[in-house]
Structure formats: C-alpha cells, structure tokens
C-alpha positions as CSV (number, residue, x, y, z in Angstrom):
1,X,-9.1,-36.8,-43.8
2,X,-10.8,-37.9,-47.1
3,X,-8.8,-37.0,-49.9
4,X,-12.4,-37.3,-52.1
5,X,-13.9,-33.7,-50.8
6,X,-12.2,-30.1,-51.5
7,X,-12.8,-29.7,-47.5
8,X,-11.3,-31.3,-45.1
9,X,-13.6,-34.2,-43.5
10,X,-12.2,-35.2,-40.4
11,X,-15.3,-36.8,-38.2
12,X,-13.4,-38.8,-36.2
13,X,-11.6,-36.3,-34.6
14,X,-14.4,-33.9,-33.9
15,X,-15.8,-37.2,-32.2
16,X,-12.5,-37.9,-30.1
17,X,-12.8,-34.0,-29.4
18,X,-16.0,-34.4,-28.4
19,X,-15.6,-37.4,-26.0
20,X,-12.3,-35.2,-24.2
21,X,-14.2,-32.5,-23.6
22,X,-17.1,-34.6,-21.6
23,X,-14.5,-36.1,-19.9
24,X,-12.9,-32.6,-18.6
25,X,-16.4,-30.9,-17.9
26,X,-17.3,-34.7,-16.1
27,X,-13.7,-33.6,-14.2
28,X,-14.5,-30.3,-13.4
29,X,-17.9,-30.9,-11.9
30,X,-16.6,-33.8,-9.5
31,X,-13.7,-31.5,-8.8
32,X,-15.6,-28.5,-8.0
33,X,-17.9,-30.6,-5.6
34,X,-15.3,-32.3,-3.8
35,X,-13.8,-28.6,-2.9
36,X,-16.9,-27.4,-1.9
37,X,-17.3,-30.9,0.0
38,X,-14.0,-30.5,1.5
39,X,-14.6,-26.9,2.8
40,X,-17.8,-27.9,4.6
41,X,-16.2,-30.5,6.4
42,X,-12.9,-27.8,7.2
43,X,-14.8,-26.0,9.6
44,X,-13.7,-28.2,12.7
45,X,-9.9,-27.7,12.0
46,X,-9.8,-23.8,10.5
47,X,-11.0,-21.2,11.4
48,X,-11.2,-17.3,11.5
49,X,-9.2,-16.0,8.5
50,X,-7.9,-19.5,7.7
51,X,-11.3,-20.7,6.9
52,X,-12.5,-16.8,5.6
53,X,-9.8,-17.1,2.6
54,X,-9.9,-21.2,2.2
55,X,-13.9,-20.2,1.8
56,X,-13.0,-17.2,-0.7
57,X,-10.6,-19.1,-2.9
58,X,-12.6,-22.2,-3.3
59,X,-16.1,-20.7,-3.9
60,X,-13.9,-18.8,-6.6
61,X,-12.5,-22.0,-8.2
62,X,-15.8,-23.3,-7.8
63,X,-17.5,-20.1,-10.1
64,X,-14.4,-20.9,-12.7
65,X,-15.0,-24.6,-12.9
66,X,-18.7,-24.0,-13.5
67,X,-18.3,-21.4,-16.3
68,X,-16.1,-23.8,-17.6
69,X,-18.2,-27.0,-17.8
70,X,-21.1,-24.2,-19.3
71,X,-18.2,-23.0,-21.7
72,X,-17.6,-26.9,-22.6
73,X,-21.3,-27.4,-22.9
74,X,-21.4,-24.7,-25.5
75,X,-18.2,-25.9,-27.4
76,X,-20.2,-29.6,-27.6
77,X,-23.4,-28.1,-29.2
78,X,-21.2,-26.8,-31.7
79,X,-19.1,-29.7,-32.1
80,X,-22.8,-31.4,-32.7
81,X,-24.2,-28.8,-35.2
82,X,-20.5,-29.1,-37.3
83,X,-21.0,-33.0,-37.2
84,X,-24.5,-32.9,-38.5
85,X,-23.1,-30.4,-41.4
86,X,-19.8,-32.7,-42.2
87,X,-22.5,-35.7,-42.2
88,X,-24.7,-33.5,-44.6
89,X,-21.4,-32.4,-46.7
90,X,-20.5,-35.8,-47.5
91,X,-23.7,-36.9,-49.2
92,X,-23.2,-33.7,-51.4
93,X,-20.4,-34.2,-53.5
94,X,-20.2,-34.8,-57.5
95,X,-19.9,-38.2,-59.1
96,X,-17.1,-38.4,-61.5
C-alpha cells in the first residue's frame, strides 16, 4: 500500500488476485471436461438409473462450473478496468 495517496493503492494484489482467479476458472474448465469425459466413457459399466442420475448430477456440476468460469471472467474485466483506474490515479496526485 503506498502510504503517498489518500486511497489505498495496492496493485500487486489486484494482480495476484487476478492470476488466482485464471488459475481456478483454468481448474474449473479442465474439471468440468474430464466429468463430462468420464461420463461418456461410464456407459459400459452403469447403467439404467445408475447412469440416469450419474448423467443428471454431472451435466449439473458441469452448468455450475461454467457459470462459474463466466462469473470469473466477469470478475477479471473488472479487476482490469480497476487496474487501469489505480494506474491512472497514481499519476494524479499533488506535488508537495
């Protein structure tokens, strides 16, 4: 935080937050494929309700971890819109 501004100016982390959150959504997406991968492939071994509600609950999980990684994807243009104003904010302050 620099102890020069009368906000608090913390880029670094917005750029650490910035790199987690890629690295969840990246998560979720290989996540949400390999379940739907996996249930493709369960077809041989279940079957009738088995593979009905192993269908129902992944397709679910899938639909969560996608309006996640949009969720995420939202969260990073605003992390990106707050960086370019902190990066504007800085150049803007009084000389003493």
């Amino acid at each position: 935080m620099g102890t020069s501004y009368d906000m608090c100016i913390d880029y670094e982390t917005l750029c650490e937050l910035e790199s987690k959150l890629i690295n969840i959504s990246n998560n979720l997406g290989v996540s949400a494929d390999s379940m739907l991968f996996a249930l493709r492939n369960c077809d041989g071994f279940l079957s009738g309700n088995q593979f009905e509600k192993a269908s129902q609950t992944t397709i679910t999980c899938s639909e969560v971890s996608k309006k996640t990684i949009e969720n995420i994807s939202e969260v990073l243009k605003y992390i990106t819109k707050l960086k370019e104003c902190l990066e504007t904010y800085s150049g803007c302050r009084y000389s003493e």
